[in-house]
Phi, psi and omega in degrees: 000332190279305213293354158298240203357333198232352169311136195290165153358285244270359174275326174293293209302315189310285217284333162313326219272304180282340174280347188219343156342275188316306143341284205287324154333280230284118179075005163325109170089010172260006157239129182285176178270153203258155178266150023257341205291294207275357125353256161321333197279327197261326182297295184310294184302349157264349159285324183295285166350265181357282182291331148110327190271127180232028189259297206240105177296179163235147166231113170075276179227015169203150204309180175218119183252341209281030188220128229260172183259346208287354164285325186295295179308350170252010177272295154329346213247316201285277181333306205281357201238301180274340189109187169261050191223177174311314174285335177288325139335327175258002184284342173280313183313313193256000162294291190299336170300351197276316146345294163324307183288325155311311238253351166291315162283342172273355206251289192291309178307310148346277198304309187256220177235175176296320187288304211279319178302348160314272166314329189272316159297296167330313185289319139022277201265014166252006157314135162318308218274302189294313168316318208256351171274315170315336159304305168305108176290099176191175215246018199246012177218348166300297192298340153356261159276359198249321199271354184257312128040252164338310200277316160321330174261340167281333186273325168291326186268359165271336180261009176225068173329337196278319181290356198279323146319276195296353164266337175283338185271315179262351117354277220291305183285026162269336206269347116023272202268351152275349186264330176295327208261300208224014165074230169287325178331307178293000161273001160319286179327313197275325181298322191294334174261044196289321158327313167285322192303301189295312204264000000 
């Protein structure tokens, strides 16, 4: 159990990489996409392609305001570099979850220990839930991975005081590029470290 503890970096990340891939793979592209969201999410981001206006999407025959651009644009990013299809669709989502989990094992490793941040990611990524969102054409696990970001970079500028503008500038452009991705939402995360923030 102690020789867990001193295994290099690079044994964790290798075993996250084969522990949660494979995972994230399994039954890929053997659901069509559901109605009604990721539906809309894909329909919409190919009009946006289509039309050429990457501003205001459209669903169906009338504009869609009620929604921030910034998923249609890296879904567009996706579509113009792969093509158009079910599986492609789905590549921002299990990308940034594979993302999450790292960035859940360095946020725990900081705090904690190598071991525990192991686990605590591992256990992660075989949640039903997350697995099954993770799966899923839709901007919530993007938004996430954006607010965990956040918290990584704020926690680097406390143990590399000389880095902290720039770990404090990129903190601020997550909530940015997230108010882009999930609208207000994304300030639900930042509210819970008003705490960390204060004190």
């Amino acid at each position: 159990m102690i020789k867990l503890l001193h295994l290099p970096k690079r044994w964790y990340v290798l075993g996250l990489i084969i522990w949660i891939v494979p995972l994230l793979l399994f039954n890929h592209g053997q659901h069509s996409l559901i109605a009604h969201d990721e539906t809309t999410y894909a329909i919409r981001t190919r009009w946006m392609l289509e039309s050429g206006d990457w501003l205001t999407p459209q669903s169906w025959s009338e504009l869609a305001y009620e929604k921030t651009p910034g998923f249609y644009w890296i879904l567009a990013s996706i579509y113009k570099i792969f093509g158009i299809s079910e599986i492609t669709s789905r590549i921002p989502s299990q990308f940034a979850s594979i993302l999450s989990i790292f960035l859940v094992y360095e946020i725990a490793a900081m705090l904690l220990n190598k071991r525990i941040a192991w686990l605590a990611s591992a256990i992660l990524s075989v949640s039903f839930l997350w697995l099954q969102v993770s799966r899923l054409v839709a901007p919530d696990i993007i938004t996430i991975c954006i607010a965990l970001f956040g918290i990584y970079c704020l926690l680097k500028s406390e143990l590399y005081p000389k880095y902290r503008s720039y770990l404090g500038l990129a903190t601020g452009l997550t909530f940015g590029i997230g108010f882009l991705i999930k609208g207000q939402l994304i300030f639900v995360p930042f509210i819970g470290l008003l705490p960390y923030l204060i004190g």
